[in-house]
Backbone bond lengths (Angstrom), bond angles and torsions (degrees), N, CA, C in turn:
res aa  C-N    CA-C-N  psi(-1)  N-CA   C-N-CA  omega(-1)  CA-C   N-CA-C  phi
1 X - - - 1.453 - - 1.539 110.80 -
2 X 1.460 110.05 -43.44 1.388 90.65 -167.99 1.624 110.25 -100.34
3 X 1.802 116.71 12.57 1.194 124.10 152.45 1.736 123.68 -77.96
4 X 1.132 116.65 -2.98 1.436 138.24 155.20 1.512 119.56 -81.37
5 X 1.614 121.25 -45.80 1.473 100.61 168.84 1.624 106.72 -92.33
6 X 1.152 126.68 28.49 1.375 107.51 179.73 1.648 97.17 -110.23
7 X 1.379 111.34 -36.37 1.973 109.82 156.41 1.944 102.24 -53.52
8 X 1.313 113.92 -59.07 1.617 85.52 -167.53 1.591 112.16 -61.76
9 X 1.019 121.91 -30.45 1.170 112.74 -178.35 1.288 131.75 -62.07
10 X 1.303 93.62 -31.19 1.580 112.32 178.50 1.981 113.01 -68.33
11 X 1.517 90.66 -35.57 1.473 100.56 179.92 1.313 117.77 -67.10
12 X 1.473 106.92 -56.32 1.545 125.79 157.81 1.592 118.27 -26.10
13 X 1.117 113.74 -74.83 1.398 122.99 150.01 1.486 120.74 -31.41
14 X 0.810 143.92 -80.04 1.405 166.36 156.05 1.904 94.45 -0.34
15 X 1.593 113.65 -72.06 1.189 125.45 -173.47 1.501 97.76 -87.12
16 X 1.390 171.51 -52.02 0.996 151.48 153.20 1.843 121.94 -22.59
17 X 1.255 116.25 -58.08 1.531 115.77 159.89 1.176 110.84 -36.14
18 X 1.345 114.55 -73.39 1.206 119.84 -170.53 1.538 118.27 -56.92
19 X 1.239 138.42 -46.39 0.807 129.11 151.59 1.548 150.65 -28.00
20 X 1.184 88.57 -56.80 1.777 117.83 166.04 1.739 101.59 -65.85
21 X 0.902 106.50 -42.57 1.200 110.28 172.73 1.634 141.20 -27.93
22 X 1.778 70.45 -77.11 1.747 95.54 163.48 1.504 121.98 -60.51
23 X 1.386 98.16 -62.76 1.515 104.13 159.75 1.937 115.86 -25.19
24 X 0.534 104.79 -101.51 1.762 122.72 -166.36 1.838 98.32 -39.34
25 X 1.819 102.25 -11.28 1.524 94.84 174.07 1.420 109.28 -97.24
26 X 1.682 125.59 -31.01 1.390 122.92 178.83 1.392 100.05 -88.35
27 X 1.712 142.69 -35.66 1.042 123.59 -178.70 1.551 105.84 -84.26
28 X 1.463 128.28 123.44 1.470 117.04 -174.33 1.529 99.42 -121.14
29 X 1.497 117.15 31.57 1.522 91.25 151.79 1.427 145.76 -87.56
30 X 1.097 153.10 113.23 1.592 147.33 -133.85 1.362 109.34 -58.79
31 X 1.578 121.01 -28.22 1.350 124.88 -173.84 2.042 96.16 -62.88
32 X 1.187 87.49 -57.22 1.640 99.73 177.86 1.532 114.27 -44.71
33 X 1.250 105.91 -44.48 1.790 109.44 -168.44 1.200 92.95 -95.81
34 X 1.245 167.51 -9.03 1.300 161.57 164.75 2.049 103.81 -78.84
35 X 1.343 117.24 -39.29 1.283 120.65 175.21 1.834 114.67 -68.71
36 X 1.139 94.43 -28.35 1.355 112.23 -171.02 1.555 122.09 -89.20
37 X 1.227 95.15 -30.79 2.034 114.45 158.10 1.307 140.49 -25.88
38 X 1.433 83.46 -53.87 1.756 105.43 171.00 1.625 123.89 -89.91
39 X 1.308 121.62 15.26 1.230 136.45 -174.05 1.472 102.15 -129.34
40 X 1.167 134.22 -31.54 1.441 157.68 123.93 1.545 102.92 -12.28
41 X 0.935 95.96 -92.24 1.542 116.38 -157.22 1.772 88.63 -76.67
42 X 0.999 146.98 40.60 1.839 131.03 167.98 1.857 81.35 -144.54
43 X 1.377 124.06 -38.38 1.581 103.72 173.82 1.201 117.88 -77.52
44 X 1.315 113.91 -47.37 1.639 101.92 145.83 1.447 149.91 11.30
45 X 1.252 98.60 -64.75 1.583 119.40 -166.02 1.838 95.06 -110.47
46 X 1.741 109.81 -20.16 1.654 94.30 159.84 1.158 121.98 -89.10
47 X 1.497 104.65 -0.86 1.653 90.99 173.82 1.749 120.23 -90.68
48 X 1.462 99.47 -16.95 1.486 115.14 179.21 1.437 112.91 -52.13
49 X 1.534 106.14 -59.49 1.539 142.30 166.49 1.642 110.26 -41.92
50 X 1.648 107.98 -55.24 1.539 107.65 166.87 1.936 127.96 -57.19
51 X 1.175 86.31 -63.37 1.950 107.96 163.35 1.695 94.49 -32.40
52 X 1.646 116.78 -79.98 1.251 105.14 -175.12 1.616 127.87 -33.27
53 X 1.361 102.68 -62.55 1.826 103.61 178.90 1.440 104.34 -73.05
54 X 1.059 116.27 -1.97 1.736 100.17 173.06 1.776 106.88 -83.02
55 X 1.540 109.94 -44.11 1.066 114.35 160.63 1.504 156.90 -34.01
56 X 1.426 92.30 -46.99 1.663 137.63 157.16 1.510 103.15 -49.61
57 X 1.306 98.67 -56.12 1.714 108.67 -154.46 1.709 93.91 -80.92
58 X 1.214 134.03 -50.14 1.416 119.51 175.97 1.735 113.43 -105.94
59 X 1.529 112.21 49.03 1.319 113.63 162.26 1.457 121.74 -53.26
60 X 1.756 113.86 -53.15 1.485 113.55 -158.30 1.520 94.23 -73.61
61 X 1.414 143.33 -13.83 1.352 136.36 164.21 1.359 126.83 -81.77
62 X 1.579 115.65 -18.73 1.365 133.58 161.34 1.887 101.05 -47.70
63 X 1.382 86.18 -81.56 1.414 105.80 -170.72 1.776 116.73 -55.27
64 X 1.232 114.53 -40.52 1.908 108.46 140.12 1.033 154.93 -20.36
65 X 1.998 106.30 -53.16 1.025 129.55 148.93 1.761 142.03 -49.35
66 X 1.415 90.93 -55.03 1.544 130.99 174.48 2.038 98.39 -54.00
67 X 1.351 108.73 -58.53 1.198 116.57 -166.55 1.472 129.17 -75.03
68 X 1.824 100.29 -13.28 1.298 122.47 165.60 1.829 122.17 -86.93
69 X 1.284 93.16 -29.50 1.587 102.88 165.58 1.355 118.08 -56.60
């Protein structure tokens, strides 16, 4: 279960960044990119948080991989 919300979240994240992203790069007015900051910067830090437990969760195949290279 909670290897299921840590993919949506991550996805969620994933397309919100990105989004916001783009945005705040084609719209360049500051009112816009200053509103847009804080939605930025809070998916941000869930995707960091996601990456981690995604990480966690397929370490012993990380390190499998890595060790066959």
């Amino acid at each position: 279960m909670f290897r299921k919300m840590v993919a949506v979240a991550l996805f969620v994240s994933f397309i919100a960044m990105s989004t916001s992203g783009l945005m705040m790069f084609v719209i360049e007015k500051p009112s816009f990119t200053i509103q847009m900051h804080p939605v930025h910067k809070l998916f941000g830090l869930i995707m960091i948080l996601s990456v981690i437990g995604h990480m966690t969760f397929h370490l012993k195949s990380i390190v499998g991989y890595v060790k066959n290279k």
